[in-house]
N, C-alpha and C positions, 0 to 999 in steps of 0.2 A: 357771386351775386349775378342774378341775370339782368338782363339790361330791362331797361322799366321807358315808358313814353316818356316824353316833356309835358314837366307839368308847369304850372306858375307856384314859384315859393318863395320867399323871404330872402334876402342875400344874408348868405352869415353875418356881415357889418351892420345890417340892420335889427336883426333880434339882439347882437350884442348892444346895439344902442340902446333898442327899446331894455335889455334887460338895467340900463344905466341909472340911476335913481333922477329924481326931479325933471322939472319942465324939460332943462335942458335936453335931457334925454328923449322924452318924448317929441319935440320937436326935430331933435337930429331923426331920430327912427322914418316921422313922418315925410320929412327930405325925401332922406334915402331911397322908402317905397315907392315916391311918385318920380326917383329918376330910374328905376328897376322895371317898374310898369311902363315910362317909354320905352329903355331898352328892350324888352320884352316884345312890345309892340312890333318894333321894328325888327327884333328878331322872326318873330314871326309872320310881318308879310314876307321877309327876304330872307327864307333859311340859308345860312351859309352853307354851302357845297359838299364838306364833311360833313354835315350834323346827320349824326345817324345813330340807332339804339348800340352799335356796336360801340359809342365812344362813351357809353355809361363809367364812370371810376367803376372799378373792381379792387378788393384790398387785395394785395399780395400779404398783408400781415394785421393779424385783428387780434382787440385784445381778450387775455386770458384770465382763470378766475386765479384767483391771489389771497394766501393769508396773510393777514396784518400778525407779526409775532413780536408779543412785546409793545414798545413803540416805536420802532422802524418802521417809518414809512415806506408804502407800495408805490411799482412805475411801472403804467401803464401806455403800449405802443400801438399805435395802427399807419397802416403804410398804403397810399392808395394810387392807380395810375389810370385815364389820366384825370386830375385831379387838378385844381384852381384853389380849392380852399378846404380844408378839414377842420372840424372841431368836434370837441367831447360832448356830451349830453350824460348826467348822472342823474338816476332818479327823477327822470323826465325836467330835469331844468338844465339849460346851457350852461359850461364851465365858461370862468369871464377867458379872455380872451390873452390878457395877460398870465394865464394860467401854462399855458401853451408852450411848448416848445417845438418847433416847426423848421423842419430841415427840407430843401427843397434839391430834384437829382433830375436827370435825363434818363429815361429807359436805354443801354446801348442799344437793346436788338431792335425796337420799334421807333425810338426817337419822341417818345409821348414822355409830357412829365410828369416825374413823381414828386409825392411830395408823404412824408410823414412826422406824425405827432406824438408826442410824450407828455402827459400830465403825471401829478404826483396827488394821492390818495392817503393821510394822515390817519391817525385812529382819531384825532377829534371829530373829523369829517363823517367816521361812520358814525361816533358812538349817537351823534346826535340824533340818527335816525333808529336806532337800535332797538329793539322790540318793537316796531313798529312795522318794519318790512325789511327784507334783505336790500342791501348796499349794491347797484347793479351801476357799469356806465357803457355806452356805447356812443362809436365814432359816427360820425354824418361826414360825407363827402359829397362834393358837390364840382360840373364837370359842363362845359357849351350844354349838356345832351341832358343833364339833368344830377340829380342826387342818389346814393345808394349806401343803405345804414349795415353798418357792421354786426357782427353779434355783441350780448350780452356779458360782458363777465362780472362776475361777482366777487366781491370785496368781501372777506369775513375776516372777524377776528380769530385766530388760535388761542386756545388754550386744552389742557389736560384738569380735570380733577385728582384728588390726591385719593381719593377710597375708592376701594373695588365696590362694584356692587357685588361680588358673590368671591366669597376664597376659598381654594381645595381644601381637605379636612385630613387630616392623619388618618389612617385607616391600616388592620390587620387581616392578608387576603392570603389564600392557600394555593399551594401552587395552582397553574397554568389557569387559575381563577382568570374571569374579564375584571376591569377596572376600569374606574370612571371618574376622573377627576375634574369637577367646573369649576371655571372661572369668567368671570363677565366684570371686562375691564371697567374702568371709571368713565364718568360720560366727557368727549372731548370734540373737538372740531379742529383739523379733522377727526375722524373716528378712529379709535387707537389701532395699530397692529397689534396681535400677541406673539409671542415666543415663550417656549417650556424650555426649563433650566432641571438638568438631572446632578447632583451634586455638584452646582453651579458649572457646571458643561452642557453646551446648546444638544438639545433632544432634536435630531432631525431624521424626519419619518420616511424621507430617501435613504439612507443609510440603514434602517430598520423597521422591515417590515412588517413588526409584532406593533407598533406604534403608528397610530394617526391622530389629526388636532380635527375634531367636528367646525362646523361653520361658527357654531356657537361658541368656540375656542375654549373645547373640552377639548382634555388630553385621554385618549382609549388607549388602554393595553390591549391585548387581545387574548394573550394568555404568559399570567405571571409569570416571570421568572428568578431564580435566587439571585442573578446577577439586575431585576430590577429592583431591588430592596435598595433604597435613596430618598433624599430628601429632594422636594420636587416644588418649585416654585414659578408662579404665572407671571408674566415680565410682559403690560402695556408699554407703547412709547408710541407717539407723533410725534410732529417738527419741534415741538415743545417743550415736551419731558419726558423721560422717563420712568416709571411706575416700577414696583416690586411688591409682589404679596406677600403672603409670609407663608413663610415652608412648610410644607406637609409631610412629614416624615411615610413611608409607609414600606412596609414589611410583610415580607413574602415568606411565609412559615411552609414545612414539610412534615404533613402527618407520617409518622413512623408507619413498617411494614415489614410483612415477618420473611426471612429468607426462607429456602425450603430445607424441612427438615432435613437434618444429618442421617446417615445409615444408624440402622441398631446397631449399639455396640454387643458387644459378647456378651454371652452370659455368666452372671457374677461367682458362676459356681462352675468347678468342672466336673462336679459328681453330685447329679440332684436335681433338685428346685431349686431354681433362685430366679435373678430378675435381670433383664437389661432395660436400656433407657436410648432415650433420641432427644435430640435439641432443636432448637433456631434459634437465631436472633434477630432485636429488630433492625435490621441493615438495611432492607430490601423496601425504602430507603431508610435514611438514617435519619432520626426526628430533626429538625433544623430550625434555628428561629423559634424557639417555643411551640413548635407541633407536638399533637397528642403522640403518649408512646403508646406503640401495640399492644392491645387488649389479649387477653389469651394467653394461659402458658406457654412460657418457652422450655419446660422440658414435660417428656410423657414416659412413661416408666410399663413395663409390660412384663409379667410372669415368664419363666422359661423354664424348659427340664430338659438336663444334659445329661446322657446315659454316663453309670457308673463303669469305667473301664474292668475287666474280668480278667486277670491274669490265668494263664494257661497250669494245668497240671498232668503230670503223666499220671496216665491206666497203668494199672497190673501188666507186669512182663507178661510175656507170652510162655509156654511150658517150651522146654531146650529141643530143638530141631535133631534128629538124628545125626550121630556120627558120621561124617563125610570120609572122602577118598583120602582128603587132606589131615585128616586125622581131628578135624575142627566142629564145633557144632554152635550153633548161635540160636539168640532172642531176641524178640520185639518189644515196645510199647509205643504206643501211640500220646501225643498231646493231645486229651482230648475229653479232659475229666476234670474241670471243664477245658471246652478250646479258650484259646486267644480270641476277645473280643472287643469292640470299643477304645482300643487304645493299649489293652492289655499288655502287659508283657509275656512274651511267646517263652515258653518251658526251656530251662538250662541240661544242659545234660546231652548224651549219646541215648538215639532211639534206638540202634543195634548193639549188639553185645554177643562178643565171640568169646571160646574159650577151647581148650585143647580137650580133647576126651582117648579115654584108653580103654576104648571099648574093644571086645577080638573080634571086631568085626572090623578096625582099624587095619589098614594091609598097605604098605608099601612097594610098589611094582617096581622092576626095574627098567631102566633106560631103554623105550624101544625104539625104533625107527622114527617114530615121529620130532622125539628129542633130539636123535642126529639131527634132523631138516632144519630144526632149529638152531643149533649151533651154528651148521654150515653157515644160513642165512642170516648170522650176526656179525662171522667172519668176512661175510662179502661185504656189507655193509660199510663194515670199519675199513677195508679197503680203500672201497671207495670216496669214503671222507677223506684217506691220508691224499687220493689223487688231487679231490679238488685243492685242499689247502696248497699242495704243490704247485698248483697249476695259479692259484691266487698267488705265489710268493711269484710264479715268476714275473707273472705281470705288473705286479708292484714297482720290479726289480726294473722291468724296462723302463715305468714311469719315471720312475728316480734317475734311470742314467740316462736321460734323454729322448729316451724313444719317444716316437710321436704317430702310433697305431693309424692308420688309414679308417674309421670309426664313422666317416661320415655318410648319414643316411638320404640319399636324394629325392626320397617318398616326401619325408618333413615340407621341402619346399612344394614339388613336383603336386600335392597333395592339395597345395591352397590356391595355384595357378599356373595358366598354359600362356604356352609363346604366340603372341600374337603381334599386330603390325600396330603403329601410330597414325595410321589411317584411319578416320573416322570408319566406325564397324558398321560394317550391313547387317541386313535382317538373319543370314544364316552365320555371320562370324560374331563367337564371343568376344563381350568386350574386355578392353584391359581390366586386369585387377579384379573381374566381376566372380569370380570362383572363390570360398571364404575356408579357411582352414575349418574341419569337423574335427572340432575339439573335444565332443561327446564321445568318442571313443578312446581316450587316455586315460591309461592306466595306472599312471606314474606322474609324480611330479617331475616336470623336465624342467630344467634352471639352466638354460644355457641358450647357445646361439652360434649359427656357424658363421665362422671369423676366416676373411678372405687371407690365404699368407701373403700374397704379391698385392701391393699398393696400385691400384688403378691409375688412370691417368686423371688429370684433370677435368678435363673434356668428358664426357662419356660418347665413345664414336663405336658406331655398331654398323659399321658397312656392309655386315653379312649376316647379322642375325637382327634379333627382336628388340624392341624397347620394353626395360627394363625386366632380363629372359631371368629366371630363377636360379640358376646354376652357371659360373663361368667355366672357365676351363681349366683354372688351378685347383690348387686342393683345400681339403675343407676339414678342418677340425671339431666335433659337436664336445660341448664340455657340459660334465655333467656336476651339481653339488648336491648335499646334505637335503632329502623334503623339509617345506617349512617345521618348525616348532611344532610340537601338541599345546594346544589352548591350557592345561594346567602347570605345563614345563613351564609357557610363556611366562604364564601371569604368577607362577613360582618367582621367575626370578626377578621380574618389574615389581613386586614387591619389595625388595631389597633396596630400590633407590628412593632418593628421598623426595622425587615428584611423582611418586607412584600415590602421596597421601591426598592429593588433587585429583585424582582419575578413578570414575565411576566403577563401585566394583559390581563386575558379570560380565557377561561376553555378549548380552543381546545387542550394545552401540560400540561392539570392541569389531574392528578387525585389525591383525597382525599376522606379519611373514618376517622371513628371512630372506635379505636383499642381495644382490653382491651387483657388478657393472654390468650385467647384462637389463637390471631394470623390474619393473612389473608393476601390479598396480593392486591398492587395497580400497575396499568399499564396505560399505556398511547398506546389506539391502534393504530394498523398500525406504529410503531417505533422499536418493537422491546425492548422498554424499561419497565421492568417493579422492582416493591419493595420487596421479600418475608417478612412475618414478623412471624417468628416460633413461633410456641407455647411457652407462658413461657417466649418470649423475653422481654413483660411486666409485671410488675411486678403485683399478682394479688392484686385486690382491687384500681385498678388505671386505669385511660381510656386516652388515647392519638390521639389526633387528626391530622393525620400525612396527607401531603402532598406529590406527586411527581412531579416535575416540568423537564421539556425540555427546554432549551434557545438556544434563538437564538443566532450566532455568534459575531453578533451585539453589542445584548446587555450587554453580560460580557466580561471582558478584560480580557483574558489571554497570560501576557508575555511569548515569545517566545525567544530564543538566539542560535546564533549557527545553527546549521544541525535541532533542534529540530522540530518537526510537532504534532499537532494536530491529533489524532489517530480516536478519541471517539466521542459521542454527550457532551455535557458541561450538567450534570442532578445532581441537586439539590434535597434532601430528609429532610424534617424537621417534625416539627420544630428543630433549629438547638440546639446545647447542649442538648440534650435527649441522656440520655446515657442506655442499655438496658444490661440488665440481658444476653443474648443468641444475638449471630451478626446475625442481616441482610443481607438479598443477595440480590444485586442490581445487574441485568443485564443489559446490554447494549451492542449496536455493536462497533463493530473496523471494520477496514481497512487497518488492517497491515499485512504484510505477515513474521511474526515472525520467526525469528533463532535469536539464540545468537553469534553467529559469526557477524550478521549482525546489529544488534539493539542492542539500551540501552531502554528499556520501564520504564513508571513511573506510578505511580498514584499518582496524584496532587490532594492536598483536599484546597478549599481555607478559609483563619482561619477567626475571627472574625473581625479581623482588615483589612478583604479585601485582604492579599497578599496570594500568592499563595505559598504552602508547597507542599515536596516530601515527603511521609507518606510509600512509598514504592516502592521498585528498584525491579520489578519483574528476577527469576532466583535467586533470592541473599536470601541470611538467610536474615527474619527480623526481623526488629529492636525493632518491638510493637508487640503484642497480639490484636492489637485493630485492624488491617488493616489484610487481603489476599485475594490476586486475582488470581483465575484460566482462563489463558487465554486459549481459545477455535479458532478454525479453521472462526471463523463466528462473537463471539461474546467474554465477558468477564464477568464472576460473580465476584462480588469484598462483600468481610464477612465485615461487619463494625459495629462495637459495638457503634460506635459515627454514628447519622446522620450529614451532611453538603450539600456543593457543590462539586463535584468530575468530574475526568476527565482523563483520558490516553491520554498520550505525550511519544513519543518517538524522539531519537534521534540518528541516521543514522552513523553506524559504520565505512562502508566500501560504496562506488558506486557501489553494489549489493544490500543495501537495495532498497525495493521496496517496493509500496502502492496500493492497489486496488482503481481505477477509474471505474465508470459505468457510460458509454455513452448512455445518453439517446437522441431520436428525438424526436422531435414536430413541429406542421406543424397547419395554420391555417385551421379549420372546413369550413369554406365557404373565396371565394375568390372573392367579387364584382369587383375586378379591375385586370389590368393584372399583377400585383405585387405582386409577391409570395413571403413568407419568412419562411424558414426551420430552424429551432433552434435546436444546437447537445450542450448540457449538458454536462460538464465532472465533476461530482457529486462522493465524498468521496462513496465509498460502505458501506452505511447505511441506514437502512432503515428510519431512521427521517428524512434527506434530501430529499430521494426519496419523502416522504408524501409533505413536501414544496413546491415542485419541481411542483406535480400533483394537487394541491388545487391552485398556482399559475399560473400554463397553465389553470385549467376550469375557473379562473376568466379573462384570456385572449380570451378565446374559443378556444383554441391548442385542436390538436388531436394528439394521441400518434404514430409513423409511426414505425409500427415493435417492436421487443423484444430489452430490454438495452443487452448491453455488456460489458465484462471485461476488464481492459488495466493494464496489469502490469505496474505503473509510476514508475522511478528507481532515484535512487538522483544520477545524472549522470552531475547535472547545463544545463539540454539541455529539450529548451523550448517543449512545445505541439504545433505540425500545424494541421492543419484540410484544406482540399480542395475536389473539387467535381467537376464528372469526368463526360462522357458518358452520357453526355446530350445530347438527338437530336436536332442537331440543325436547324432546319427546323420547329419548335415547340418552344424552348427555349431558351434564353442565361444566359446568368448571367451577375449579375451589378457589380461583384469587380473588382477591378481596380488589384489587386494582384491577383497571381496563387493560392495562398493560406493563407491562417489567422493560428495567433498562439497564442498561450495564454502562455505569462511567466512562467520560471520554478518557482518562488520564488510564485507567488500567490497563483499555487496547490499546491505547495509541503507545505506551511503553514498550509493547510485544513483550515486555518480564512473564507475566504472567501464561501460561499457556493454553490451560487449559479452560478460558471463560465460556460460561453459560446458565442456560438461563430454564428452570423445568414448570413447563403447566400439569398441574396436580389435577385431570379430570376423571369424574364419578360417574361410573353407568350406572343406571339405574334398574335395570334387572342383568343378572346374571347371564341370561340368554343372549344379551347383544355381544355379536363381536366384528360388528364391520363399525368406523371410525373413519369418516368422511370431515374432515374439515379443512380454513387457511391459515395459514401461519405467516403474519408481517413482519419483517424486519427492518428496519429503515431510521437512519442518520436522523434527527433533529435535523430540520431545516434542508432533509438533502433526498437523493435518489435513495428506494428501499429494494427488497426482492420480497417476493411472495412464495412458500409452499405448496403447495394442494396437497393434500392427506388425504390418500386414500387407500385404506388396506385391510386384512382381518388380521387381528389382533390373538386368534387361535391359530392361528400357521407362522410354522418356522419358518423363519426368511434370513437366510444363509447371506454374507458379506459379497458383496457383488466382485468380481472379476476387477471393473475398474480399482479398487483398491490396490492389488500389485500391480506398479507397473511393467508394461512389457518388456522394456528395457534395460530392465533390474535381471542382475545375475547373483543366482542365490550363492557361488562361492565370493567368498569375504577376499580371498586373496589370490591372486594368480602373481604367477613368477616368471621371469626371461619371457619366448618369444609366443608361450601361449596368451599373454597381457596384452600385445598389439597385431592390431589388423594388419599391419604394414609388413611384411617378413622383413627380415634383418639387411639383407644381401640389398634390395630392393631399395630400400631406406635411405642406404649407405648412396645406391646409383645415385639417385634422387638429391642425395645432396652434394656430391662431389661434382654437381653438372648442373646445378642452380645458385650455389654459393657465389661464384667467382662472376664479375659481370660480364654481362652477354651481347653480341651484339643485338640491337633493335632490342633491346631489352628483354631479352631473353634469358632471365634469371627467377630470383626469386621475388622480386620487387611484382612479376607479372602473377605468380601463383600465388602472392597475395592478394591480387585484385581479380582474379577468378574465384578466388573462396572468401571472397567481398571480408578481406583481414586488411584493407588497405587502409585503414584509418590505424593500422598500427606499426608502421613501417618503421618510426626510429625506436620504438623500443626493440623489434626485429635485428635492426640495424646496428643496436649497441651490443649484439650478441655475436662472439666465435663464430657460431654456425646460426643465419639467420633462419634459414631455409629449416632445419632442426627443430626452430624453435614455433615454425608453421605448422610444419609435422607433428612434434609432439600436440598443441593446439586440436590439431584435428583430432588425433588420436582422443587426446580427451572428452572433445564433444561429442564425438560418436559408438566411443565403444557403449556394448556391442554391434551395434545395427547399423554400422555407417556403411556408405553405398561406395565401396572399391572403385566400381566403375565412374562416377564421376570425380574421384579424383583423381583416377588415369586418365579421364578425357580433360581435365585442365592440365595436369602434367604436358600431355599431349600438345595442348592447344598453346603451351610455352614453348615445346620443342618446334612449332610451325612457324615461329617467328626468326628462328634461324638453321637453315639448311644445312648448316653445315653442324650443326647439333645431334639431330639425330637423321640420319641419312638411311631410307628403306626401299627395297626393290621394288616395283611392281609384280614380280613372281611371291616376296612372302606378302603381302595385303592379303 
């Protein structure tokens, strides 16, 4: 309040008097005023010294408005400083005096006194005034300087009504429909709050934003969904009560929709007229909640005529050819009366036909000179066979009784790298390692590896030559074995065992070799999947005929529960139960966009018995020596000391995990009729699929339209639509009856299924058009989408782009010994008899792990014979074929410079 002049007014003891009943009162009142009026007087010929508008009371506390609930009476407070006297005023009359409750204080910080008041406000008090005006009271305080009135508060009573005025109604709405549901609470004081109850669970439009409450405390969908099909109820309450309407059931139906036709099947005849036919059903979606079914047949039925096959017959012989020198004469016929057509079966029988004749014109010569030449040149011949086989026993003969032929060829090494210094390289010196063996000119399977006779030192000390030089100075033995298997020998005798009835029959996801200790490695191209198998993993003196297999989704069962999905390709290494000296690296791709916050990963190996085992919880210590997996941004190396069946499965933490999807198009090569069909792919990001994907469009005749794309899919439960925009329509339309098509969350996010997709059926309208400009959306319910641009001619062959194989695919399936790795043998061996053992200043393999940023895997390393090996191998596997030599002889390097005494180099070789 601000401060206000001196006026002349009443002392509060005085209105309370006058408010007094009878004379008595009115005489005390009139006292009172005429000794207030001399005081008064005399205040103002003689202001006292403070008087001044600053010492006006001001409230520090004034009262507030209050519901009466019930019959609980209200208490009302005001607090003023500085302050002589306070009282209430309700309804413009004085509260009596004895009404009062009055506590009196000292201000600490200014030393002026406070004083404040409490009365008490009954509900008989209001009701007396009730329809007549609202129940108000406010404080009067009063100070040397004068008076200063508080605010107003209001006194009401609470209550709720028990009927709404308006309740939601049941209602039948189609999907992604709006919806509108009122409600308009009962009348109360205060005025009610609402809240929306979804099968008695609080609806709050923070948490979803397909949902909001209008002012007028309507509940809006924004667009139905099958998960809002519930009963929904409008829920008033104030201080009071609480209210409840009565439930509105309401249901969210799905008009049924036709999938796209199936292919024509055959025709019902193989010689003649007949008929084939085509289907759909109505899936595309699947009626729901009492939505209509799809109008339209679902099958169409079409004429067809398949040539009658023509079996071949033979022509008349030909007339007998004259008697020869040989004493012989022969005849012809041809198949050709009719030929073979359509299928026919080709003509039985001999087209030539000899016979003797004893014509005198028959003449027998004798032996001349040419006949000698002949013999002689049969006797040389035979000669020379009897020498080699001689010459083969005796070499045999040396193998067997020990001899050990000097056989080593120094091209092998010499061929894939030169001597050079541990000095970082200048502009004109090659670098370590940088020269790569040219494998493209082998002619021969070579299975072998030259093996040092003399045991090196521990150390590797090269005082006088090169780091890590090709060749030492001892001798070298190259050992040769058996070429792999032929693919039907193989798959001859892997039929004979009895997990041969699991394993995909054909050779297009098969690679297999013939293994023995020197190593190699199998792949299956264009997958991405491939087997390392390290030197030493076999044991020597033993040959293994190992397998990689790819399977289809199809055909192995892998249970799934829960959030869990399908990460990986499903790849099989056998044979199964081989247990190996040194672990295997098995690569393969994912599709998972890995954090720990967000995923639980696995590796699932399935046991003999067919069921599916967790062998390892990637992140987590584990539990065996026999299992790790390094997962990668692209792909997964998994070590296995055991072959089997294997697979990565994850399972989805939070509704942030996410999965990589790659949208592929395809689109028919030629278009005889005006019915065009575009097919968008939403394919697990691996490259196995992809290959399936591209071998089953060329046996359709698709053509690829544009580069794939990435779609982060999120486990969100919100399906995948697809729809397609900006077609001219003066040129195009399209045949779907819906805005747009979707593909279930539960089916991608499984990964089971492979190959899902989704085809727009659209109709030129003349013949003549054949360019086909449009967009193609893709995009999550509730999330990020990708877009197409379509733009192409639809009368030009468009060949699979290049991107499809990748670069780094190498189309043989199988290499053997030291053509399998980058590393040469001899080298290998340096490398780890000089990293193994510790170093000083840490100059081992703990350091080439953290230059080939492998140092987040140091104790599994660690728990291996040879840790330094098992880096090695690692690399080897991430890089064949294309890894860069040279920088991993510039880390090698950069290990040897942390101790001197390691690798010790001239300044004359640098």
């Amino acid at each position: 309040m601000g401060a206000r002049p001196p006026r002349r007014r009443a002392p509060p003891a005085a209105a309370a008097a006058a408010a007094a009943p009878g004379p008595l009162g009115a005489l005390l009142a009139a006292a009172l005023l005429a000794a207030a009026g001399a005081q008064q007087s005399a205040t103002v010929a003689n202001p006292a010294s403070g008087a001044s508008p600053d010492l006006l009371p001001h409230f520090q506390l004034e009262p507030e408005d209050v519901y009466i609930v019930k019959n609980k009476a209200v208490s009302l407070a005001c607090r003023a400083t500085p302050a002589t006297q306070i009282y209430f005023k309700c309804n413009g009359e004085w509260v009596h005096q004895s009404d009062h409750v009055t506590q009196h204080s000292t201000d600490r910080s200014t030393g002026l006194p406070v004083m404040e008041v409490r009365i008490e406000v009954t509900r008989q008090q209001v009701e007396k005034i009730f329809g007549l005006e609202e129940y108000w009271c406010q404080c009067v305080a009063w100070s040397s300087s004068g008076t200063t009135k508080s605010q107003k508060a209001f006194v009401r009573i609470a209550y709720l009504r028990k009927n709404f005025e308006q309740e939601p109604t049941a209602r039948e709405v189609s999907i992604e429909q709006g919806i509108v549901l009122p409600c308009r609470p009962p009348e109360g004081i205060p005025p009610a709050e609402v809240e929306w109850l979804r099968n008695e669970e609080l609806v709050d439009p923070a948490l979803d934003a397909n949902v909001y409450v209008t002012p007028e405390h309507s509940l809006v969908l924004r667009q139905a969904r099958l998960a809002d099909t519930a009963n929904y109820t409008c829920v008033a309450k104030n201080i009071v009560a609480r209210r409840r309407s009565s439930s509105a059931a309401i249901i969210v139906y799905v008009n049924g929709g036709w999938s796209t036709w199936t292919q024509w099947s055959g025709c019902s005849t193989s010689c003649g007229r007949g008929w084939q036919k085509r289907s759909r059903t109505c899936t595309n979606p699947t009626p729901l909640n009492g939505g209509a079914f799809c109008e339209g047949q679902n099958v169409q039925k079409t004429a067809c005529t398949t040539l009658c096959p023509v079996d071949g017959a033979w022509s008349e012989w030909s007339k007998w050819s004259e008697c020869g020198a040989e004493c012989t004469h022969w005849r012809s016929r041809e198949c050709s009366e009719p030929a073979p057509r359509n299928g026919g079966r080709d003509c039985h029988g001999p087209e030539l036909d000899t016979q003797n004749c004893t014509s005198e014109l028959c003449t027998h010569a004798a032996p001349g000179a040419e006949d000698v030449a002949l013999y002689v040149g049969l006797v040389a011949v035979a000669v020379c066979l009897v020498l080699l086989l001689l010459v083969g026993v005796l070499v045999y003969c040396r193998k067997k009784g020990g001899l050990d032929a000097d056989v080593a060829d120094s091209s092998i090494l010499t061929a894939g790298f030169q001597p050079v210094s541990i000095k970082p390289s200048k502009a004109d010196n090659p670098s370590l390692l940088t020269i790569q063996p040219d494998l493209s000119t082998t002619t021969m399977t070579y299975q072998g590896s030259l093996c040092s006779r003399q045991d090196g030192p521990a150390k590797l000390q090269l005082p006088n030559g090169h780091l890590l030089s090709p060749l030492g100075a001892g001798r070298h033995t190259l050992h040769h074995s058996s070429p792999a298997a032929e693919g039907a020998d193989f798959v001859a005798r892997l039929s004979t065992q009895s997990y041969f009835r699991s394993l995909p029959r054909g050779t297009n996801n098969m690679a297999y070799g013939t293994f023995n200790f020197l190593g190699g490695r199998l792949m299956i191209p264009n997958t991405g999947i491939s087997l390392l198998i390290p030197p030493d993993a076999i044991p020597r003196g033993k040959i293994y005929e190992v397998y990689l297999t790819l399977h289809k989704q199809e055909e192995v069962r892998l249970p799934l529960a829960g959030c869990q999905t399908l990460l990986s390709p499903i790849v099989s290494c056998g044979p199964p139960g081989v247990l190996l000296t040194r672990p295997a690296i098995l690569a393969m791709g994912h599709c998972v966009e890995a954090s720990a916050e967000n995923w639980s990963i696995r590796l699932k190996k399935q046991s003999c018995e067919g069921t599916w085992e967790d062998v390892l919880q990637l992140g987590a210590e584990p539990c065996t020596e026999l299992y790790y997996c390094q997962l990668e941004a692209q792909a997964c190396y998994v070590f296995t000391e055991q072959l089997g069946r294997f697979a990565l499965v994850g399972e989805s933490l939070s509704m942030a995990a996410s999965k990589r999807l790659k949208l592929v198009l395809f689109a028919p090569a030629a278009c005889p009729s005006l019915e065009y069909n575009i097919r968008v792919y939403c394919l697990s990001d691996t490259q196995d699929v992809l290959k399936e994907v591209i071998q089953l469009e060329k046996q359709l005749g698709g053509q690829l339209i544009g580069a794939p794309r990435v779609l982060h899919f999120k486990d969100s439960y919100h399906n995948l639509r697809l729809s397609i925009h900006d077609m001219p329509s003066s040129l195009w339309k399209s045949k779907l009856l819906a805005s747009y098509q979707e593909i279930p969350f539960y089916h991608i996010w499984s990964g089971l299924q492979p190959f899902l997709h989704c085809t727009f059926t659209l109709e030129r309208l003349s013949t003549s058009t054949c360019e086909l400009a449009c967009k193609i959306w893709v995009w999550q319910v509730e999330g990020d989408g990708q877009s197409f641009t379509v733009n192409f001619n639809i009368a030009k062959d468009t060949r699979f782009s290049d991107w499809l194989v990748p670069d780094n695919e190498v189309a043989t399936p199988a290499l053997v010994g030291p053509s399998a790795f980058k590393i040469p043998f001899l080298i290998r061996q340096k490398i780890i008899s000089s990293l193994d053992p510790p170093g000083t200043r840490g100059a081992d393999w703990r350091t080439l792990a953290q230059k080939l940023n492998l140092d987040s895997h140091l104790s599994f390393f660690a728990s291996k014979p040879s840790p330094t090996a098992m880096i090695l191998n690692l690399w080897e596997a991430r890089h064949f074929p294309n890894g860069n030599l040279s920088q991993l002889a510039a880390a090698v390097a950069e290990v040897g410079k942390q101790d001197g005494a390691l690798f010790a180099v001239s300044e004359a070789e640098c």
